[in-house]
C-alpha positions in Angstrom: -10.5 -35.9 24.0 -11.5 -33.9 21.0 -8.2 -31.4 19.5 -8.4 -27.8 18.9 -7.3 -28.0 15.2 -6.7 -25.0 13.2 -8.7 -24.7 9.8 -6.3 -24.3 7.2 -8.4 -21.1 6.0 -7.1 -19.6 9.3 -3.6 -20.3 8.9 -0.6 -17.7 8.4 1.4 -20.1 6.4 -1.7 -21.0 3.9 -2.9 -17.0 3.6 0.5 -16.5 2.7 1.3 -19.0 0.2 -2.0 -18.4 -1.5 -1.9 -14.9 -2.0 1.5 -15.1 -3.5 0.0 -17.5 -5.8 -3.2 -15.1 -6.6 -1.0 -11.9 -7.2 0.8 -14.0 -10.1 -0.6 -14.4 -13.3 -2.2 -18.0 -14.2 0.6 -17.9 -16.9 3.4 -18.1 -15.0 2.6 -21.6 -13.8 1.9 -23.2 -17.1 -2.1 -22.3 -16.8 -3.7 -21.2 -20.5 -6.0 -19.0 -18.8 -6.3 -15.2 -18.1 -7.7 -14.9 -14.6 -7.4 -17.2 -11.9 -10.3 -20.5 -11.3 -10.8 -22.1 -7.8 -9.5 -25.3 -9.2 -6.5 -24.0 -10.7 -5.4 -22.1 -7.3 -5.9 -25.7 -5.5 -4.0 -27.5 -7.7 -1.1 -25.4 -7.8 -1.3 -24.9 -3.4 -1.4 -29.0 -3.8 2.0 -28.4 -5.8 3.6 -26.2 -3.5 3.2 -28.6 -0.9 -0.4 -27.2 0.5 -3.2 -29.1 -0.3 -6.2 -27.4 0.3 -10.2 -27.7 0.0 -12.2 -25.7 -2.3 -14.0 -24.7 0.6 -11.5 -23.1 2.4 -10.2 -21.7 0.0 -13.6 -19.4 -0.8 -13.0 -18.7 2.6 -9.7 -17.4 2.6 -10.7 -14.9 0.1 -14.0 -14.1 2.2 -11.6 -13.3 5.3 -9.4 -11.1 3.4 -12.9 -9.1 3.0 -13.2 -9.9 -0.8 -15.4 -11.4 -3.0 -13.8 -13.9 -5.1 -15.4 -12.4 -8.6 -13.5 -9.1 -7.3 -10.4 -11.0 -6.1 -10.1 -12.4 -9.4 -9.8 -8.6 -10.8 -8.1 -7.0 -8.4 -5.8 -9.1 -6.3 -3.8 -10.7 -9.7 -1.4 -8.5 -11.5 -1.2 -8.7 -15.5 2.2 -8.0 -15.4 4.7 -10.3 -17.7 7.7 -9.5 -15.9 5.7 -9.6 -12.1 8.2 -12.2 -10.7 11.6 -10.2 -12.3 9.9 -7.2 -10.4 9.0 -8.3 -7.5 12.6 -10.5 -6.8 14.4 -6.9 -7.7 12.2 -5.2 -4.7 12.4 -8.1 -2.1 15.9 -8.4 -3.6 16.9 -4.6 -2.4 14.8 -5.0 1.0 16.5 -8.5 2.2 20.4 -6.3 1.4 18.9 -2.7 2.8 22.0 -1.2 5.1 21.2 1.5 7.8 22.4 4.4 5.1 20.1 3.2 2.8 16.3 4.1 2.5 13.5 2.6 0.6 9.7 4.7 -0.1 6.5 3.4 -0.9 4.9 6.4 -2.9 1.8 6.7 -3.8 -1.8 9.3 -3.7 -4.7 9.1 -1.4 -7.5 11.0 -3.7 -9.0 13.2 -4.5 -11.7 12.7 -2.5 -14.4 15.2 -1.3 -14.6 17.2 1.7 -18.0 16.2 2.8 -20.1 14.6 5.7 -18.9 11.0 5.7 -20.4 7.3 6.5 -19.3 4.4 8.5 -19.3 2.5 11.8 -20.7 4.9 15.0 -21.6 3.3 18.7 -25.0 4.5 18.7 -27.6 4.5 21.4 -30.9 1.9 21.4 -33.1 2.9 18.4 -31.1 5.8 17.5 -29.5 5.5 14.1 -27.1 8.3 12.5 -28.1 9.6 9.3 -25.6 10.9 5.8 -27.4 13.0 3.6 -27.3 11.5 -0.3 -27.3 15.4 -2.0 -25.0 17.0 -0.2 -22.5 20.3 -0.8 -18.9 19.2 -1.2 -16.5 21.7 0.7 -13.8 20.9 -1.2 -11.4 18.1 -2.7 -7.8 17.2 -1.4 -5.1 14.8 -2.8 -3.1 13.8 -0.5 0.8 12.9 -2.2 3.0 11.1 0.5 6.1 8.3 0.8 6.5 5.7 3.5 9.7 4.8 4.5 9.7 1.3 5.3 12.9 1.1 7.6 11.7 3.4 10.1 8.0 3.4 9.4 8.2 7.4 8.7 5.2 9.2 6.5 6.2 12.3 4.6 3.2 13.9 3.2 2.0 17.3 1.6 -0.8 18.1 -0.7 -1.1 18.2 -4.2 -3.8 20.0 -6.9 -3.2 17.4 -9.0 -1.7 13.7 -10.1 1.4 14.2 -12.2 4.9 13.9 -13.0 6.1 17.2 -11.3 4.3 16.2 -8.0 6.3 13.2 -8.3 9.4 15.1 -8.9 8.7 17.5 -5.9 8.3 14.6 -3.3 12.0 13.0 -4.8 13.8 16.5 -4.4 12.2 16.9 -0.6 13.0 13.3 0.2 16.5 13.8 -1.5 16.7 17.0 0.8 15.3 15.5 4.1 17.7 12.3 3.7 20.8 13.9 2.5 22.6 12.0 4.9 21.8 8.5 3.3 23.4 6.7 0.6 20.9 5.4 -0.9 17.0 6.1 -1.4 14.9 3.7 -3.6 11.2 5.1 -4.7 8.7 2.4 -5.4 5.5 2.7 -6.5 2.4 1.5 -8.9 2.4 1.5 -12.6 0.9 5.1 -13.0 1.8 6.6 -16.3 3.1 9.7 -14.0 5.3 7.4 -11.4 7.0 6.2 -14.8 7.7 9.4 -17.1 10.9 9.7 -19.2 10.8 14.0 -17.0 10.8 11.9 -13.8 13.7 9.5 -15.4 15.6 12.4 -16.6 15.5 14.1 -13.3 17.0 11.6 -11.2 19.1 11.3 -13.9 19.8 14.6 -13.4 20.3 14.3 -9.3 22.4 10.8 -9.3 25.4 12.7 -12.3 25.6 15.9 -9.7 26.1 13.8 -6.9 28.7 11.7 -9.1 30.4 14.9 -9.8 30.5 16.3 -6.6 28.0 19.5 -7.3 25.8 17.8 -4.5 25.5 16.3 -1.3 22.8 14.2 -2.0 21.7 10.5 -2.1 21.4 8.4 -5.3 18.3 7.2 -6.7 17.2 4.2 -7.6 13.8 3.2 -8.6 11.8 0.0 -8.1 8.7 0.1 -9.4 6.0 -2.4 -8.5 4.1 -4.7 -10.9 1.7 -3.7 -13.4 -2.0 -3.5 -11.5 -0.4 -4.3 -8.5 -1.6 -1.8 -5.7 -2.1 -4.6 -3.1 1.5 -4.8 -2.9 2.2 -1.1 -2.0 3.0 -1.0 1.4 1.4 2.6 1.9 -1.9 1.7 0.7 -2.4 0.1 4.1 -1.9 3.6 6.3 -4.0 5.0 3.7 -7.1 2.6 5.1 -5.6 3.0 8.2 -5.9 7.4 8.3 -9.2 6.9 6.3 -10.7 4.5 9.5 -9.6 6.9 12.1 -10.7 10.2 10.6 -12.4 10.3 7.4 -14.9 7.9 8.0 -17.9 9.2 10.0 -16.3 12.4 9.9 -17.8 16.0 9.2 -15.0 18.4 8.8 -16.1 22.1 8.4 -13.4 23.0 5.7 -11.0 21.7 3.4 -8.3 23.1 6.0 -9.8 21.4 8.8 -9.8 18.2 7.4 -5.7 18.8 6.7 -5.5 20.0 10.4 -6.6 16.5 11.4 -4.8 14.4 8.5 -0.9 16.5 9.4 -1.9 15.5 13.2 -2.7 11.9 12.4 0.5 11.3 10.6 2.9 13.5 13.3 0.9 11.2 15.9 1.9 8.1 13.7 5.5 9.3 13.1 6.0 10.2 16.7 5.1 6.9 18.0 7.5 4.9 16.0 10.0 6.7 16.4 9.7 6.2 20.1 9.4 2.9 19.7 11.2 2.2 16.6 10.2 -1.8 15.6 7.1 -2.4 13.1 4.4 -2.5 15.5 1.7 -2.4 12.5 -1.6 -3.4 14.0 0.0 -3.7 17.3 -0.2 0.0 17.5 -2.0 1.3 14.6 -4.8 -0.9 14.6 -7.1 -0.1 11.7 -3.9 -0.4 9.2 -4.7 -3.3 7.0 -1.5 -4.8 7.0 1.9 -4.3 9.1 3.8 -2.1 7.4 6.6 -4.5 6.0 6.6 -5.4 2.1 5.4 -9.2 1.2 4.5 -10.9 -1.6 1.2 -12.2 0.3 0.1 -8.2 1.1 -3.4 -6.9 0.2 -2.7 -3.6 1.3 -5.2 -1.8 -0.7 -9.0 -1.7 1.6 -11.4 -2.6 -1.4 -13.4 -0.9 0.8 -11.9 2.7 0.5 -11.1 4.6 -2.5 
């Protein structure tokens, strides 16, 4: 009687362990080379106690919807101190107490305001058509935080990426979680996430709050890895909203495209905090990943943006 055996290409425990391997530099395990090989990533699964073909793993990186020539330039981070990083976040998230709250951060633009592509149930011999010159209507930039406790977006719109839109989103999240101990921001290694302003505010909020002036929470940052966007956690309700209501989409104004992106994220919001537990693709099915930080994420939709 022939067994139903599962490749090891299609295996949590494999996907996982490999991807943790692939976001790390070649460097860390002793490897004299600047971007990952096939042969290297085998030998070092084989180390960890997962020997595994060549073959699957080409799939593997195919399944994750990546080429392995891109996966080589996007999935690994450059970062020396990746592994100090990365302990420090997963570190803060294994000890997080229920007056403590940790952000993902991060920007979803600009992109135009136009008549959109993708994926449409069509009729036999019918096929929808995007025009390739085409007015824009506008651009948006969409600023937001996830908080990863409770799964809860908080999002407004920016002209532009910068240090002060940074510090606007930690005084309303400071504001709207006054209650809380704690808050932690992470986020990628954008010159305007790490700014000596942005430092100096929180600065700034955490000695009023040790002298008593304010009410507030203290800050901490934990910032990602160097070229290390797979890891942030929001990136995946980013592909998510973009699925559900940018693509094929053909929005009349710059306004109606934020009626339907503030109603996409209260309809988000609302469901998890009915049923508070991190449903991920349970419920929201076109997020990449569920929405729960891990070393083996590929958040980011190479797809998208």
């Amino acid at each position: 009687m022939r067994r139903n055996i599962t490749k090891k290409a299609d295996r949590g425990d494999y996907k996982d362990v490999f991807f943790s391997i692939l976001h790390e530099p070649p460097s860390v395990y002793g490897i004299n080379r600047t971007r990952w090989e096939m042969a290297h990533l085998k030998e070092v699964m084989a180390q960890k106690g997962f020997p595994i073909s060549l073959a699957n793993i080409r799939q593997i990186v195919r399944n994750a919807g990546y080429h392995f020539r891109k996966a080589r330039k996007v999935l690994t981070s450059t970062d020396p101190d990746y592994r100090e990083k990365l302990k420090k976040i997963t570190d803060i998230l294994s000890r997080l107490s229920a007056d403590q709250r940790f952000f993902s951060v991060d920007e979803f633009g600009p992109f135009s305001v136009r008549i959109m592509g993708g994926r449409s149930l069509m009729p036999p011999r019918e096929h929808r058509t995007v025009p390739q010159y085409q007015k824009r209507k506008g651009t948006l930039i969409l600023t937001a935080a996830l908080e990863l406790s409770t799964n809860q977006i908080t999002h407004f719109y920016s002209t532009a990426k910068n240090t002060g839109e940074m510090i606007r989103l930690v005084d309303l999240l400071v504001q709207q979680y006054a209650g809380c101990r704690t808050v932690y921001f992470s986020w990628d290694a954008a010159s305007w996430h790490a700014s000596k302003a942005l430092g100096e505010h929180v600065g700034e909020i955490n000695a009023l709050r040790a002298s008593g002036k304010r009410c507030v929470p203290k800050v901490e940052l934990a910032p990602l890895p160097a070229c290390a966007q797979y890891l942030n956690v929001i990136e995946s309700v980013f592909s998510g909203m973009a699925r559900a209501i940018l693509h094929n989409s053909d929005y009349k104004s710059v306004d109606a495209c934020k009626v339907a992106i503030n109603a996409y994220f209260k309809e988000r919001n609302d469901r998890f905090r009915e049923t508070p537990c991190r449903a991920g693709n349970k419920i929201w099915g076109e997020e990449r990943v569920v929405p729960k930080f891990r070393a083996s994420n590929n958040c980011k939709d190479s797809r998208w943006r």
